[in-house]
N, C-alpha and C positions, 0 to 999 in steps of 0.2 A: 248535268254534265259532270265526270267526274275531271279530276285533276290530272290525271294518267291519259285520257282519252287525247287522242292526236288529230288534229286537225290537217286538212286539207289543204292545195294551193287555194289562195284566194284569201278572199275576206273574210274577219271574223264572221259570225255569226252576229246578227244585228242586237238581240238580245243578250247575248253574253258581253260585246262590247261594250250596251248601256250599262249592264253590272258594274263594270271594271270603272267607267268613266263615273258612277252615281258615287261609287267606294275611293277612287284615289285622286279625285280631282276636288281642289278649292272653290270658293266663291272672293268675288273683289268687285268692290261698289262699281270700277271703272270699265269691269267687262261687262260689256255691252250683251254679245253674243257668243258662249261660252262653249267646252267640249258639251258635244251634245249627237247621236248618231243621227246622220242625215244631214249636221250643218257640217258646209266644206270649209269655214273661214271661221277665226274670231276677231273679233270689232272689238276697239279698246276707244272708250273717253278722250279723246287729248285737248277737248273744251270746245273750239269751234267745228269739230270735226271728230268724225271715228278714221283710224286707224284700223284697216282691214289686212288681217296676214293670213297666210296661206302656203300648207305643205303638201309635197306629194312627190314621191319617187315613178320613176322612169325604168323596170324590170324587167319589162317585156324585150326580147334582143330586138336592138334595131340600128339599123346602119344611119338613122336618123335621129339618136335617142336626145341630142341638144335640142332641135328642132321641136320634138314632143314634149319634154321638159318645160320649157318656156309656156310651152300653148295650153297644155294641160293646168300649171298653175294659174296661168293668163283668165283659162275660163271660169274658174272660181272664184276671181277677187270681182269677174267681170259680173256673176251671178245673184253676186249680193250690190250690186248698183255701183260698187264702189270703180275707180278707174286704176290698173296695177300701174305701178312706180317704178320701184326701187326690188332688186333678185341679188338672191346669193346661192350657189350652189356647191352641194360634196360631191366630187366628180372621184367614184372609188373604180379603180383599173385594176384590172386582172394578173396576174404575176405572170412573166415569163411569154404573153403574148401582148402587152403592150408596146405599143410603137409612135417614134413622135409624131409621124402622120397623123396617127389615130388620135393621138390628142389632141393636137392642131383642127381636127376635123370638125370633133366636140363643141371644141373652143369658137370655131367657128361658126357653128350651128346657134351656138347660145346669143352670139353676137348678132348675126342675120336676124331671128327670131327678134331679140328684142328691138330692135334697131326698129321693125317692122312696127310693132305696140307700141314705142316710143317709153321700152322701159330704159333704165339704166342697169349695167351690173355694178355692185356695190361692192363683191366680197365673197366670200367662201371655203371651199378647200378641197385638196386633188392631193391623189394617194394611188402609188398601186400597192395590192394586197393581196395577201394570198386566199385561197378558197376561193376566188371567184369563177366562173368560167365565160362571164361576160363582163361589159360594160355596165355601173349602176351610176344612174344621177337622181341626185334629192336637190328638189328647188324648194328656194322659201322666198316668196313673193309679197311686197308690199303696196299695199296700196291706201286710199284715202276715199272718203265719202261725207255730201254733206248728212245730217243725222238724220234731215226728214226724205232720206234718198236710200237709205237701208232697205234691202230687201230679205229677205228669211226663207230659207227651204220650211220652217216652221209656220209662216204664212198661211198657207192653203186653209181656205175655210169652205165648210158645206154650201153646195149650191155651186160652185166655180168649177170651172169648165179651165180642162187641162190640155193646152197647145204645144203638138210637137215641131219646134221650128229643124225644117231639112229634114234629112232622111236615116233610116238606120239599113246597116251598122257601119258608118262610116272610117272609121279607126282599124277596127277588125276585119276590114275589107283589105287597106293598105297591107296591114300587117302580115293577113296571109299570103297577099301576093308578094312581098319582099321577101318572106321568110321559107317560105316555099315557092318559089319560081322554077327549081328544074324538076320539079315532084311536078308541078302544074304545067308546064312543058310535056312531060311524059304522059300526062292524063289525055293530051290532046290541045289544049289551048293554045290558042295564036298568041304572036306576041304581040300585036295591037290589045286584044282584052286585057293582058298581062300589063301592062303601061298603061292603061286608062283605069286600071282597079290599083295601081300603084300610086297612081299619081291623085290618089285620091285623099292623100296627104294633102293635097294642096285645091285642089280641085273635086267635090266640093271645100275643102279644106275642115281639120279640126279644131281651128279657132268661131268661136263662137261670141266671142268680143262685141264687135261689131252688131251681132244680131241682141244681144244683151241691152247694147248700148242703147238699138231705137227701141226695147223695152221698156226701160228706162225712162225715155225721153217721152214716151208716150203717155207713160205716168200711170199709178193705180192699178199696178201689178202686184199682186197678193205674195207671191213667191214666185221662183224661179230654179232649176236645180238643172245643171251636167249629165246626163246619165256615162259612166264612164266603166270602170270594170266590171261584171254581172251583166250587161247590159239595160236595155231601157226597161227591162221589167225590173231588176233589182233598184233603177233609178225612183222607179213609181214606189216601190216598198218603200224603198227610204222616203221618199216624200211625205206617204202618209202614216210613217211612224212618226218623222219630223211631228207634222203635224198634230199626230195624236187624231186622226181621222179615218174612212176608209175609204175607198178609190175603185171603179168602174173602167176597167181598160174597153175600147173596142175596137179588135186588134183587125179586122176589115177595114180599118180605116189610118192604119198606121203606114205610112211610105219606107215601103222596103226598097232600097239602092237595088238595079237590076246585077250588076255584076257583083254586090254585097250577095245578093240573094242566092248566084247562082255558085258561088263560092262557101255557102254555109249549108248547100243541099249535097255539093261535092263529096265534103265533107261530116254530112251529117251535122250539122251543127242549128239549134236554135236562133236565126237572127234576133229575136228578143232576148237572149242571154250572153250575146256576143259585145264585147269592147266597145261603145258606142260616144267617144268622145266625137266632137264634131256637128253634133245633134244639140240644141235646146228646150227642156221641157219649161214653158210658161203658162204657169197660174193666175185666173183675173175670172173676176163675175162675169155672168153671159152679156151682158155688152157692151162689156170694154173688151173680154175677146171677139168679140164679130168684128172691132175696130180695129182691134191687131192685126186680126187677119186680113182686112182691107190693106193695112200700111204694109206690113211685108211684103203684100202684092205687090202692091205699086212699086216697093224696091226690088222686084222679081227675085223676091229671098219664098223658097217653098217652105209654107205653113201648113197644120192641119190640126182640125181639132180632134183626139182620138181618146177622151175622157173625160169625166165627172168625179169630183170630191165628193164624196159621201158619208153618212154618219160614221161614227167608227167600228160599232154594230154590223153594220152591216158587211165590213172586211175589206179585202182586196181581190176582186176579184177580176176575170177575164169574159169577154163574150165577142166567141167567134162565130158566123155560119148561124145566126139565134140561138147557140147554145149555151153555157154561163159555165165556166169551170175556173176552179183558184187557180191565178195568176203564180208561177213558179217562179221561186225568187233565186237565184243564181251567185251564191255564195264565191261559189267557182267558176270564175266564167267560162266558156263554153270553148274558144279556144286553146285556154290551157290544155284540153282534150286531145288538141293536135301536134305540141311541141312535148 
């Protein structure tokens, strides 16, 4: 890759990020769990206990972007075992269209959100600025875990069997319906589909806490990972880069959301490369997941199993319809397309 060459919306490149992270980042006896592509947190020593933190900005416009802030960090401290705490956020405003409504809005979203987790806010900072033409929030999410409760998107090992807890594309379901609502009016849509694919913020909801939690609790989870911008294919990449392994999608078996689904054909869009917070992928030997999947039941949380860890040889691959083709990994998620 040259130095000149310009990049895309979206994510690095997973390989050029390792670079950068192999090249300007330290080691220290007390991290635990360090920059690494594919890990969402680091875990810090503080003796009887790790110390799990967690960042990640809120880009995407949304009239909801506190609410998604909170939930999105929420789900990665919630990923690695650990339970979130303590939040601080940069809340950066747009020059010339900021309004104290709007901030109060924010404000309040952060507050409902943790309130719900049982986080506190602790701290941060709020700015308007120029260049923007939206709302940006960067949360930094604390949390705590005991050390033999750690889990690692690095985890996954050959032989285990990869569980999608809920469905996709949860997130990128919401978002289209919020951000294009009169565009999806004029296609035809009723406003009943329009509010049940919106309210998909909440319903299924993109907290994933919860569903982490009886992961957790059930014990003997190899790894666990978010799938969140790229979608759940880019989720799966990263997982078996994490790991240093290679992975067998089987995408006949993956639960695509109906109004997710009819929303990413609208549009043409890949639901395997669309926005998919709200989803859980869980890693564990074949049966401790047959037992997962027993207990989600019973909490009528929808589970599925729709993969295999595989050597690393053997890649990443996809198989749909009995047919086998490499799994595309979505640098750029798929509705950046649309906005």
């Amino acid at each position: 890759m040259a130095l000149d060459d310009v990049f895309a919306t979206g994510k690095l490149p997973l390989e050029f990020l390792q670079g950068l992270l192999a090249q300007y980042t330290s080691s220290d006896p007390r991290l635990i769990t360090g920059p690494r592509v594919g890990e969402d947190v680091a875990a810090i020593d503080m003796g009887d206990r790790y110390m799990v933190i967690k960042t990640d900005p809120i880009t995407f416009a949304t009239d909801q972007i506190g609410w998604y802030a909170v939930n999105v960090n929420a789900n990665d401290i919630a990923t690695s075992g650990a339970r979130p705490l303590w939040m601080l956020n940069t809340i950066l405003l747009p020059a010339h269209k900021t309004t104290p409504a709007l901030v109060e809005s924010i404000f309040a979203q952060l507050h409902d959100a943790c309130s719900k987790l049982g986080i506190v806010l602790v701290g941060g900072h709020t700015e308007v600025t120029w260049g923007l033409d939206r709302p940006i929030v960067v949360g930094v999410l604390v949390g705590e875990v005991e050390k033999d409760k750690l889990i690692t998107t690095a985890g996954a090992q050959v032989g285990d069997q990869v569980l999608l807890v809920r469905g996709i594309p949860i997130e990128a379901t919401a978002l289209i319906a919020h951000e294009k609502v009169d565009d999806l009016r004029q296609r035809g849509y009723g406003e009943e589909f329009i509010r049940k694919a919106q309210n998909y913020l909440y319903d299924p909801g993109i907290s994933v806490v919860a569903a982490a939690r009886l992961a957790v609790e059930h014990g003997r989870v190899h790894a666990m990972h978010d799938p969140t911008e790229g979608g759940l294919a880019t989720g799966l990449h990263e997982l078996a880069f994490a790991a240093g392994t290679g992975l067998c999608l089987d995408v006949d078996s993956v639960p695509i959301l109906e109004e997710g689904r009819r929303l990413c054909a609208e549009y043409g869009l890949d639901p395997l490369g669309a926005i998919a917070s709200g989803s859980l992928l869980v890693v564990a030997a074949p049966q401790q997941a047959a037992s997962l999947l027993e207990s989600y039941a019973r909490q009528g949380i929808p589970c599925a199993r729709i993969g295999e860890i595989i050597p690393a040889e053997a890649g990443v691959y996809a198989v749909q319809g009995g047919v086998r083709r490499s799994l595309p990994r979505y640098d750029k998620d798929e509705i950046s397309r649309i906005f």
